[in-house]
BATI-779616 format. One record per residue: z, x negated, y of N, C-alpha, C, O in turn. Coordinates in steps of 0.02 Angstrom, whole numbers, padded with zeros to 5 digits, always signed. Last residue first. Layout:
N
ZXYZXYZXYZXY...
This chain:
73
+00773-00540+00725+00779-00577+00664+00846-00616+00693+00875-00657+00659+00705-00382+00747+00751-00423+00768+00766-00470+00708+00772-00449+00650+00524-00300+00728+00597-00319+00686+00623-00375+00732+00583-00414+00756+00467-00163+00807+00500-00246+00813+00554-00244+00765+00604-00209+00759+00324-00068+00788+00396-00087+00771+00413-00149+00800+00368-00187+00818+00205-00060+00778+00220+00005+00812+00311-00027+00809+00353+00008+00836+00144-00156+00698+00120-00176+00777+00165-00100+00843+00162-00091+00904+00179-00147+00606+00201-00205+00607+00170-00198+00686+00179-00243+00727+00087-00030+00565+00142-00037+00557+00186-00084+00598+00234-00057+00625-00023-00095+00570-00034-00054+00606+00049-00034+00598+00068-00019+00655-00018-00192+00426-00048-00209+00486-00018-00162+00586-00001-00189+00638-00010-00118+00349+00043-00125+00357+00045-00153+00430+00086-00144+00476-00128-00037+00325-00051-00004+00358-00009-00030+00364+00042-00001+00381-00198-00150+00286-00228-00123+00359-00157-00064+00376-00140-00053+00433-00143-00177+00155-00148-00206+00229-00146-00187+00283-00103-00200+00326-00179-00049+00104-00116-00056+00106-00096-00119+00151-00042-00119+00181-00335-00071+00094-00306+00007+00169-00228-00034+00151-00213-00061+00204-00322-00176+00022-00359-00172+00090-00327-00137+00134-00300-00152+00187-00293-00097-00092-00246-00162-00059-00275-00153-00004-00247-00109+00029-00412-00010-00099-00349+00042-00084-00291-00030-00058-00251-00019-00012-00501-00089-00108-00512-00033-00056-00466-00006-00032-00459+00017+00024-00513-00134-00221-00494-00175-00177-00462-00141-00132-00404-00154-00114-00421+00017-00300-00463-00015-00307-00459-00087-00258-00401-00105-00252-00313+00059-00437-00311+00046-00379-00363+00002-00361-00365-00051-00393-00287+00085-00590-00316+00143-00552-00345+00129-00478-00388+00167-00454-00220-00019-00639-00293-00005-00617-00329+00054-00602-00389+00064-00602-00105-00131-00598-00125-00067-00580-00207-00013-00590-00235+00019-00545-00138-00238-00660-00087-00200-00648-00087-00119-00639-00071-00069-00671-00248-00269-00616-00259-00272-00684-00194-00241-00718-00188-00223-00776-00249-00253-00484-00284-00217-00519-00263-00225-00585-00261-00171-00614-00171-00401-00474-00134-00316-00439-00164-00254-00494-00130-00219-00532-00266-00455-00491-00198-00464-00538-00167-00408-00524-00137-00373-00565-00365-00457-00401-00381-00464-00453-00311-00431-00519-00316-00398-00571-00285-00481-00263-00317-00410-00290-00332-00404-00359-00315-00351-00386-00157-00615-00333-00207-00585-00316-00234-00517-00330-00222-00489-00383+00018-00636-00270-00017-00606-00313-00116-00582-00288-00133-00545-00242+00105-00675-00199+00054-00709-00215+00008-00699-00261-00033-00739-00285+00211-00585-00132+00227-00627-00203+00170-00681-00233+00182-00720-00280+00127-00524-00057+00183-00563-00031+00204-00615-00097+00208-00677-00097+00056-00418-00157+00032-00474-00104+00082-00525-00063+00052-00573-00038+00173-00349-00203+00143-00398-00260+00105-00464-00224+00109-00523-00239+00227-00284-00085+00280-00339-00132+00211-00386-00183+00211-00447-00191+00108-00192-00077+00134-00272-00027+00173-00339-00061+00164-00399-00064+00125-00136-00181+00074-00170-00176+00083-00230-00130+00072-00290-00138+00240-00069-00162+00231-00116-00227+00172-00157-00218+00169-00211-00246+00223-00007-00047+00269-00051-00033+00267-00092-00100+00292-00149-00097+00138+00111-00096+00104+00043-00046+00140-00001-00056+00111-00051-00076+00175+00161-00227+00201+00155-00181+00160+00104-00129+00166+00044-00144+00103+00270-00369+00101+00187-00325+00111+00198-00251+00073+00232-00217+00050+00371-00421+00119+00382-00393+00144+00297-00379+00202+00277-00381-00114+00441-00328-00056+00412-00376+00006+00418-00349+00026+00445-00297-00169+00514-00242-00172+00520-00325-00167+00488-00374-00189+00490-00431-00175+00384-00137-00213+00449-00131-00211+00453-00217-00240+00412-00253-00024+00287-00125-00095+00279-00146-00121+00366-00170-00090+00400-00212+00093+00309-00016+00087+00308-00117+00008+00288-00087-00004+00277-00028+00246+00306+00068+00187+00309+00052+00185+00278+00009+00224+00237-00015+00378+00420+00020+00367+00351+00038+00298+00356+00013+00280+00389-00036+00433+00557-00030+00405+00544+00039+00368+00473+00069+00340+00469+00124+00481+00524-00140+00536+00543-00085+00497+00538-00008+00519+00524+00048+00369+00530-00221+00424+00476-00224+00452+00467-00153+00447+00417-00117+00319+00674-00176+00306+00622-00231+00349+00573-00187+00358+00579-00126+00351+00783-00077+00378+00783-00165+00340+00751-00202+00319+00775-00255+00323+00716+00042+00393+00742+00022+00410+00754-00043+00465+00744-00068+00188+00616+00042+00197+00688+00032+00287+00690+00008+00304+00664-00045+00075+00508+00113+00144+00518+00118+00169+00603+00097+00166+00646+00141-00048+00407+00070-00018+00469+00094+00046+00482+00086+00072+00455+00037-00243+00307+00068-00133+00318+00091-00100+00389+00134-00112+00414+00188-00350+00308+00100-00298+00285+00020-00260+00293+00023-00224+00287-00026-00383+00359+00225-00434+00377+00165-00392+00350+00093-00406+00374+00039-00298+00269+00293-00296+00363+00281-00324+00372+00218-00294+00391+00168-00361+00162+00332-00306+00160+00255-00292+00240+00267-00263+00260+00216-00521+00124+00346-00464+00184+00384-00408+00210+00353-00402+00270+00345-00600-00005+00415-00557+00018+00361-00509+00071+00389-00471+00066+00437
């Protein structure tokens, strides 16, 4: 999975915060929904422009994220 292929970051859509490739869905809504317990199923039905493909890549960044950082707790 190469969340590139769904995830982009452009300065003049929603301040630069990654979105989903030709939308204006923030990754960070998608996480929030997966954290919340929300299934792909329910996300989509939410969102449906967004495929498994695109939660998947929003894993797989966060994934890759979470491995370039330390949060202090």
């Amino acid at each position: 999975m190469n969340w590139r292929d769904h995830i982009t970051a452009d300065p003049k859509i929603c301040h630069g915060k990654a979105c989903f490739r030709g939308t204006r869905i923030m990754v960070s809504v998608v996480l929030d929904c997966l954290a919340a317990d929300m299934s792909a199923d329910a996300i989509i039905a939410e969102y449906p422009s967004l495929s498994k493909a695109a939660i998947h890549a929003a894993l797989a960044y966060s994934s890759e994220l979470a491995q370039e950082r330390v949060v202090v707790t």
